[in-house]
Each structure stands twice: as C-alpha cells, then as structure tokens.
C-alpha positions in Angstrom: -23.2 -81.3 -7.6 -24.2 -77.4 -7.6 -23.3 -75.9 -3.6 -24.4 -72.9 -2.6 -21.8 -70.3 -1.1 -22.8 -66.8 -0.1 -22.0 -64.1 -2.1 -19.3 -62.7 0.1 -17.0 -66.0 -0.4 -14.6 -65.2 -3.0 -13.9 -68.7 -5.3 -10.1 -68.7 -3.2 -12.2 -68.7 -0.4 -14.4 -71.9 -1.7 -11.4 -73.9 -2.9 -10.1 -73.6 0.6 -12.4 -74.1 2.5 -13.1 -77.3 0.5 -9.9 -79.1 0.9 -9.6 -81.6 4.0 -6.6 -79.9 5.6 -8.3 -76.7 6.7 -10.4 -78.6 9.3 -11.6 -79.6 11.7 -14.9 -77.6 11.2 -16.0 -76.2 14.6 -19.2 -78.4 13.2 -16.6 -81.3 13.7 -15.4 -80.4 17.0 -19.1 -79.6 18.7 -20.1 -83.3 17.7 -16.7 -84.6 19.0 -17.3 -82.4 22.2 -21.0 -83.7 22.3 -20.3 -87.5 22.0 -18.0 -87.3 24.3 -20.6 -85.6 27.0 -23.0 -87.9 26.0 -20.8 -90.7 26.8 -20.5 -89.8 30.3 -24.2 -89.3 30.5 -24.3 -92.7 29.3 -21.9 -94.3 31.2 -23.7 -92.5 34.5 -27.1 -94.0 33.5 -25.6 -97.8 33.1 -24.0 -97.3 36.5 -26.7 -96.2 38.7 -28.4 -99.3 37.3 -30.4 -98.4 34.2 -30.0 -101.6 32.3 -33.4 -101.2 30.2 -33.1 -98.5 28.3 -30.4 -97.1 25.4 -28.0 -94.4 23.8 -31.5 -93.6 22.1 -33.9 -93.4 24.8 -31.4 -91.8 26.8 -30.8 -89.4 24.4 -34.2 -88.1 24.1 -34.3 -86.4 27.8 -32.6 -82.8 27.0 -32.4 -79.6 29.0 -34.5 -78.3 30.5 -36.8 -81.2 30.8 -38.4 -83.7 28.7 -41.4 -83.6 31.2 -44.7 -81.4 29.3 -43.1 -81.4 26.2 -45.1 -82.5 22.4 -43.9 -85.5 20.9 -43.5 -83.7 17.6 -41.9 -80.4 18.9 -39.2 -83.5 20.2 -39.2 -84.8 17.0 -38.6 -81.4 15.2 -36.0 -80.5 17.9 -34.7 -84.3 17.2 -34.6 -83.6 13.4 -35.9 -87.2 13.1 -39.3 -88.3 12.0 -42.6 -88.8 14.5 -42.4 -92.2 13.9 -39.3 -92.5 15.6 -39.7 -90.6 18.5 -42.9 -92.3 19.1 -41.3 -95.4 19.2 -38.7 -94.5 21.5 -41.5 -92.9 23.6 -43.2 -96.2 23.6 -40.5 -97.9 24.8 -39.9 -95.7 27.5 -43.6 -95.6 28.4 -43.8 -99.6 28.5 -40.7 -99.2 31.0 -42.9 -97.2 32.9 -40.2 -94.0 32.6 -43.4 -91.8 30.9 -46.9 -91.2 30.4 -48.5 -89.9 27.1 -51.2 -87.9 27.9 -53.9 -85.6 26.2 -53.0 -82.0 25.9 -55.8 -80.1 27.8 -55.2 -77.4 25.5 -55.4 -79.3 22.2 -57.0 -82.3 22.4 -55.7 -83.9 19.4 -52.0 -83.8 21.1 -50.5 -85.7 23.3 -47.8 -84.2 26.4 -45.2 -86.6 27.4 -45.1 -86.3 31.7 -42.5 -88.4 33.3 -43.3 -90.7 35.9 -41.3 -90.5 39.4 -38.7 -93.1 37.7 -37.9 -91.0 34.5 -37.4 -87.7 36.9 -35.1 -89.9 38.4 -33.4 -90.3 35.3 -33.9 -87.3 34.4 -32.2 -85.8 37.1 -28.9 -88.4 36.6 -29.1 -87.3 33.4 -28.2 -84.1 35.3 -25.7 -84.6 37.7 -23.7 -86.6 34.9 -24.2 -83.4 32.3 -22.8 -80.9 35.6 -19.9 -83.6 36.5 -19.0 -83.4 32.4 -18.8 -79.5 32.8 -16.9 -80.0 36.1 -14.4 -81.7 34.3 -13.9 -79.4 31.8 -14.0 -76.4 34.2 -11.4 -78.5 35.6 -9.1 -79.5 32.7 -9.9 -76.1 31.0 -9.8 -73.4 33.8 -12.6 -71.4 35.1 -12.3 -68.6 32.9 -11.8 -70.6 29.2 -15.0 -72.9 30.2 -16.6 -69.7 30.9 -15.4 -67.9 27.5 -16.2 -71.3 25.8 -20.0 -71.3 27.2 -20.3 -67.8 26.3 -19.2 -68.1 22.3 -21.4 -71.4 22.2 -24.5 -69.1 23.2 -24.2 -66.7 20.6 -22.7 -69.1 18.2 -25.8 -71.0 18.9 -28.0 -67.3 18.5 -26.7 -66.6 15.2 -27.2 -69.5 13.5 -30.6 -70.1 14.9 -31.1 -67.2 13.8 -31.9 -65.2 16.9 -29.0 -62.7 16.8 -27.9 -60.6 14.9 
C-alpha cells in the first residue's frame, strides 16, 4: 500500500510514527473523549423519557442547532451518504420530532425545522453536553478545561483549514 507523508517527515520519522507504541493518536483520544460525551447525551435522552429514538437519531442534532439546516449540508457535515440522513430524518419526522420543508430560497431543497418536541430534545441535548463539560471543568480544573477548549479550536482551525 503506497501512503503519503509530507515532505518534511524524514523516513525515521515515518517508521515511528508507524509502530503501535507511539500512540494514542490525539485522533484516538478526541473519539475516546467524544464517545464518552455522547454517552452521557445518550444516557440524558433515555432518562428524561425518550424511548423512540436512537444513538443515531440522537446523534444528528449538533451545535448550534439542527433546526433550518439542509439535509445534505447534514450529510456532508455527517460524512455519510443522503440516503442515510434522510432516513434518519424520516424517522424522526414520523416521530413527529421534525418537519421537512421547502427552502423558500431554493425550491428544489428541503430545510429540516424542528417541531416543539425536537427543541425539546434539542435543548436536553444541551444541558447533557453543558453537564459533560461541567464535569470535566470539575475533574480537570478551570484553567486545564479552558486551555483544553482553546487547543481544540485551533486544532480544529488548522486542520479545517481555516488557520494558518
């Protein structure tokens, strides 16, 4: 298999960087971070009583809102396929958590608008994501939750390719 490595990785670099006992990759360590936020969103949702949706529909409401949003910029976003988000979005819609509307400003799209009961959600969704950083503020300290937020903004800038 032929990798790509930019030019400034010398080959010691590549054969380190290639054997398991360097890690974990900070790639490693955001997911681990990640699942377990989105375990505590989950776990949230069940408790205040949503019993009709899943991981996946739950999933699909992000920050800042789901509300007026295209079902393919979600998808993109998503990195999954139309199909897919459509059929999560039908589900929820059949639930009676959304609406698929027409876009006033191009007809040929639809605008996902949430219904009273998915702002609800939504705005568990929330308070669960605000108690997760509360209890890292806590275990972590003030100041290393705020140092942590601050490197994941440019981290997330430079390889989005927004800085510099």
């Amino acid at each position: 298999m032929l990798v790509w490595f930019p030019d400034e990785y010398s080959t010691e670099v590549i054969r380190l960087m290639s054997r398991s006992s360097t890690g974990p990759w900070v790639g490693a360590l955001l997911r681990q971070t990640w699942q377990g936020v989105r375990a505590h969103i989950d776990e949230a949702v069940r408790r205040a009583g949503y019993e009709d949706i899943g991981r996946a529909h739950i999933a699909l409401f992000r920050h800042p809102t789901l509300d007026r949003m295209r079902p393919s910029e979600l998808a993109q976003e998503l990195r999954v396929s139309k199909q897919a988000v459509n059929d999560l979005l039908r589900d929820l819609e059949r639930a009676g958590y959304l609406r698929r509307e027409v876009d006033p400003e191009d007809r040929r799209g639809r605008l996902i608008r949430l219904t009273d009961k998915g702002i609800e959600l939504e705005d568990i969704i929330r308070i669960a994501a605000r108690d997760a950083e509360v209890r890292l503020e806590r275990e972590l300290g003030r100041a290393r939750l705020r140092t942590l937020r601050s490197a994941l903004i440019d981290a997330a800038a430079v390889l989005n390719n927004r800085g510099s």
